[in-house]
C-alpha positions in Angstrom: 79.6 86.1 -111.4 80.5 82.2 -111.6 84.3 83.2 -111.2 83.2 85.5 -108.4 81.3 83.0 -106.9 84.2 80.1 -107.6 86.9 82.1 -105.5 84.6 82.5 -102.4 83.6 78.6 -102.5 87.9 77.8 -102.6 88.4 80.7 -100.2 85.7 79.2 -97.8 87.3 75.7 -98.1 90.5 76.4 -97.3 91.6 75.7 -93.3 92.0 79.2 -91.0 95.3 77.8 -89.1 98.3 79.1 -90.5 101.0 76.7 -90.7 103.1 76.6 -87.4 100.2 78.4 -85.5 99.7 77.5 -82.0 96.3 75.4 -82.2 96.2 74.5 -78.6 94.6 71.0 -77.1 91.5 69.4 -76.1 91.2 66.9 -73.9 88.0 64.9 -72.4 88.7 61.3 -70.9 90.6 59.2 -73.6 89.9 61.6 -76.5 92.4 63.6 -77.0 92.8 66.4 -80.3 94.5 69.3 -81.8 92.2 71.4 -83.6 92.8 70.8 -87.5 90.4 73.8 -88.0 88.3 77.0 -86.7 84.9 78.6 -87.9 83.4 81.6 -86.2 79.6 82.2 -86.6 77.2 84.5 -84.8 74.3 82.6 -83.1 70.8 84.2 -82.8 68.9 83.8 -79.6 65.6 84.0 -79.2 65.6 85.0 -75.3 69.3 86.7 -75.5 71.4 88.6 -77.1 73.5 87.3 -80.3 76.4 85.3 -79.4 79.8 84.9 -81.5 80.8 81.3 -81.2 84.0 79.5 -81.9 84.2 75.6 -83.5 87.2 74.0 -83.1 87.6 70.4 -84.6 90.4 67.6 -85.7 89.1 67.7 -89.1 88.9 70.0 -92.2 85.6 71.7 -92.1 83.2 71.4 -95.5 82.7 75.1 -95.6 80.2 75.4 -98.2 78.1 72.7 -96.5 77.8 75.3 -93.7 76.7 77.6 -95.5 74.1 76.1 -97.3 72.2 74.7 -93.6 70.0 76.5 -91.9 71.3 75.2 -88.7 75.1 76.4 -88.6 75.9 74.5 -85.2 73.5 71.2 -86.3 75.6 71.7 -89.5 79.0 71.5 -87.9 78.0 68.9 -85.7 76.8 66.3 -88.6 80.2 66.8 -90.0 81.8 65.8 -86.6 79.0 62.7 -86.6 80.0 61.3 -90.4 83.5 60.7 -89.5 84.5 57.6 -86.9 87.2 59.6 -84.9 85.5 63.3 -85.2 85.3 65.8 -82.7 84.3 69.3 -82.6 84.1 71.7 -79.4 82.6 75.0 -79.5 83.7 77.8 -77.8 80.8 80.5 -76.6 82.0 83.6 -76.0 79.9 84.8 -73.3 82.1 87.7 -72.4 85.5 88.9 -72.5 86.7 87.3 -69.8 84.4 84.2 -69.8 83.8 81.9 -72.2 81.4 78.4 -72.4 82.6 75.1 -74.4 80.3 72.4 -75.2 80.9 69.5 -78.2 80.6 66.1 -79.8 83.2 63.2 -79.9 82.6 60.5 -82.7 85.1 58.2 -81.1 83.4 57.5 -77.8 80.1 58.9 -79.2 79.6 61.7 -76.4 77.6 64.6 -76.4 79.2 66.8 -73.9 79.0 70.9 -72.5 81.2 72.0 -70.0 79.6 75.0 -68.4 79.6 78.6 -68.8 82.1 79.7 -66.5 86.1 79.0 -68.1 88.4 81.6 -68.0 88.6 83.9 -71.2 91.1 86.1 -72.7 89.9 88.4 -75.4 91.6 90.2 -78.4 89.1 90.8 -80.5 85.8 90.4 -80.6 83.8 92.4 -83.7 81.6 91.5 -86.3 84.4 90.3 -88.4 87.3 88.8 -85.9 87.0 86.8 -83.3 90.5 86.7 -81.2 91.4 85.1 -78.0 91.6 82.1 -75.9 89.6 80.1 -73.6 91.3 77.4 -71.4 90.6 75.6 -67.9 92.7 76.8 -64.9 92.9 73.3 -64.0 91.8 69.9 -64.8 87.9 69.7 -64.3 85.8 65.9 -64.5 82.3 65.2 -65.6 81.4 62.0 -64.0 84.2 59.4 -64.9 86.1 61.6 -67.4 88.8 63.7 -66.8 89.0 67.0 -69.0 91.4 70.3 -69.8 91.7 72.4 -72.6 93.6 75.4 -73.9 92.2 76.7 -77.0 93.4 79.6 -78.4 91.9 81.0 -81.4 91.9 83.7 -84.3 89.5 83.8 -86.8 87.1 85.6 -89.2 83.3 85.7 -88.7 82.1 84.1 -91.4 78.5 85.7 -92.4 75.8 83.5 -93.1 72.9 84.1 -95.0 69.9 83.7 -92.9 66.6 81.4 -93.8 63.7 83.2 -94.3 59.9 82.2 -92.2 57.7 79.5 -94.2 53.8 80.2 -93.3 51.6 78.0 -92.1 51.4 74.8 -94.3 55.1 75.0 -95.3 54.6 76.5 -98.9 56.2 74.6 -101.2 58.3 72.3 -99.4 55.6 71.3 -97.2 53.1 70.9 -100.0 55.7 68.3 -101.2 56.1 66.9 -97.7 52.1 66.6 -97.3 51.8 65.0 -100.3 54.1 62.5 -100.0 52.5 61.5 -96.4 49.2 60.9 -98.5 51.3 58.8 -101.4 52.9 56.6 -98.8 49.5 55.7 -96.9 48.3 54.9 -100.5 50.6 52.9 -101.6 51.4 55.2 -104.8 54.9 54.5 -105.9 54.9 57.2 -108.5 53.7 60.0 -106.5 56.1 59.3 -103.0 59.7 57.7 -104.3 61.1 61.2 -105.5 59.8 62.5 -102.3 61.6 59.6 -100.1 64.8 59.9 -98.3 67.2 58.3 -100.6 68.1 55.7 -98.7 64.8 54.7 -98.4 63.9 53.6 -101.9 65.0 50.7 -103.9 67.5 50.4 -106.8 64.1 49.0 -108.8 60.6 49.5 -108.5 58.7 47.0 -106.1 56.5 44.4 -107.8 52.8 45.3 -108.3 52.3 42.3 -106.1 55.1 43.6 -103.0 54.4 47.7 -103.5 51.8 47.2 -100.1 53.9 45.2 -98.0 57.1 47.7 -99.1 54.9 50.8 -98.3 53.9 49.6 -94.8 57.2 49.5 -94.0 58.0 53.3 -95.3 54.7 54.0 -93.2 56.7 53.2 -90.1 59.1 56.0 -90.2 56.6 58.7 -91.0 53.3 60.3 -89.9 50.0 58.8 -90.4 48.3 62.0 -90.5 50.5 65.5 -90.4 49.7 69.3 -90.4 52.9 71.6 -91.7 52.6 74.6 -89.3 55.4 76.7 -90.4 59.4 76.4 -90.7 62.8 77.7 -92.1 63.5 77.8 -95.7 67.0 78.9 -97.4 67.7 78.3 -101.2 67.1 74.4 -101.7 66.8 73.5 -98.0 63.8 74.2 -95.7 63.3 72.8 -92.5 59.4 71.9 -91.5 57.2 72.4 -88.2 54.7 69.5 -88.0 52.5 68.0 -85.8 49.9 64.4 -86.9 49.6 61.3 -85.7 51.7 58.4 -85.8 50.9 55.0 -87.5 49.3 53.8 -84.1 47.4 57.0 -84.1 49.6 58.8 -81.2 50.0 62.5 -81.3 53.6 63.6 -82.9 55.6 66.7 -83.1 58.5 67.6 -85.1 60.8 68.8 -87.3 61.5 67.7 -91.2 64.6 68.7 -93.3 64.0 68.6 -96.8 65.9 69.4 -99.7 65.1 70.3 -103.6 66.6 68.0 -106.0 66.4 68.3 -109.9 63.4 70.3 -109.1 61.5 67.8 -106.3 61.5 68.4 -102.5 62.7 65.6 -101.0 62.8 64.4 -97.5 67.3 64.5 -96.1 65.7 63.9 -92.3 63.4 63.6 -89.8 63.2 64.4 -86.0 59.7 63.1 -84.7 58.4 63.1 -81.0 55.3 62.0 -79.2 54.0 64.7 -77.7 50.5 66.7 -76.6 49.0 69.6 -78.3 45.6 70.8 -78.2 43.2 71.0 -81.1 42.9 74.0 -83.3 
């Protein structure tokens, strides 16, 4: 099972482009790419039908990252974010003879989408191979920035395992999370710095006599008060619904992305907006 197991984590790793394929060109204002690699995934809409979509991006792609995130695109996406000159586009493929792209450039920092409407041409398009091309029929500009593309593709689609409903209060993972909300308004070092984004806590423990003044400032970047309504869990990652209050007592809403380590939940990220919701 480990050797089994082994061979899929190498196979995922290793780039789809064959050598000497034809990887086509992206271009949007000064940025300009080749696509170093492809990843085909099936997105699930809640409103729509599934739809196959195609990432294209100048770098290698950390297949068994993927895999483990419960957000494929957000997944592929942070990969483009870590690295100063990423870029990724994705091509939606809408139908087979219109396609939609949409992406992030590290270099000038842009979140851009295109539109629905670029011309397609479709091989294959199956549960298991995506095929085809999607290219403008001209240059097109968004505001200042001048863009074209031709960006042919052909690729498996990779299965993903799919994260499974938490119930309300988060079950485990938002236990952990709703404990550590009440350890950081206490001040309790022992109860909240395994729960802590890792960047958050110190190389040594604070002094008795600086553990209040260190905690007020973790209190900043986290509810005051928080309710876990439900989220996404899959293996050692869960993503968390929550709504509380913020440290001035304003109403918040959010997601939390948590992961297990050595055995503890621990906080990776947090996405947290004001917001209005009635009580329950």
């Amino acid at each position: 099972m480990r050797l089994t197991a082994l061979a899929l984590t190498l196979t995922l790793s290793v780039s789809t482009f064959a050598s000497g394929a034809d990887k086509g060109s992206f271009r949007f204002g000064k940025v300009r790419f080749e696509p170093a690699d492809a990843f085909a995934f099936v997105e699930l809409r809640k409103d729509a039908p599934p739809l196959t979509v195609v990432a294209l991006t100048s770098f290698p792609i950390d297949r068994p990252a993927v895999m483990e995130a419960i957000n494929t695109a957000g997944a592929l996406f942070a990969q483009a974010a870590q690295r100063e000159t990423g870029a990724i586009v994705f091509v939606r493929l809408n139908a087979p003879e219109r396609c939609g792209v949409g992406g992030f450039l590290a270099q000038t920092q842009q979140q851009i989408d295109l539109g629905e409407s670029f011309p397609a041409r479709t091989v294959a398009l199956t549960a298991t191979r995506a095929a085809g091309e999607c290219a403008t029929s001209k240059p097109g500009k968004m505001f200042d920035d001048v863009y074209e593309f031709r960006l042919p593709y052909d690729v498996p689609v990779t299965a993903i395992p799919k994260p499974i409903a938490l119930p309300n209060g988060g079950g485990e993972p938002g236990a952990a999370y709703a404990a550590l909300i009440k350890a950081i308004q206490a001040a309790n070092w022992d109860a909240a710095h395994l729960r802590l984004r890792e960047e958050e806590v110190p190389q040594a423990r604070p002094k008795a006599s600086e553990m209040r003044q260190y905690f007020d400032g973790v209190a900043l970047n986290y509810p005051k008060t928080v309710t876990v309504t439900g989220g996404l869990i899959k293996g050692d990652r869960a993503n968390l619904d929550i709504r509380g209050t913020d440290h001035d007592s304003k109403k918040i809403t959010g997601i939390v992305a948590m992961k297990k380590v050595s055995g503890q939940w621990r906080v990776v990220e947090q996405n947290l907006f004001f917001a209005e919701w009635g009580a329950h």
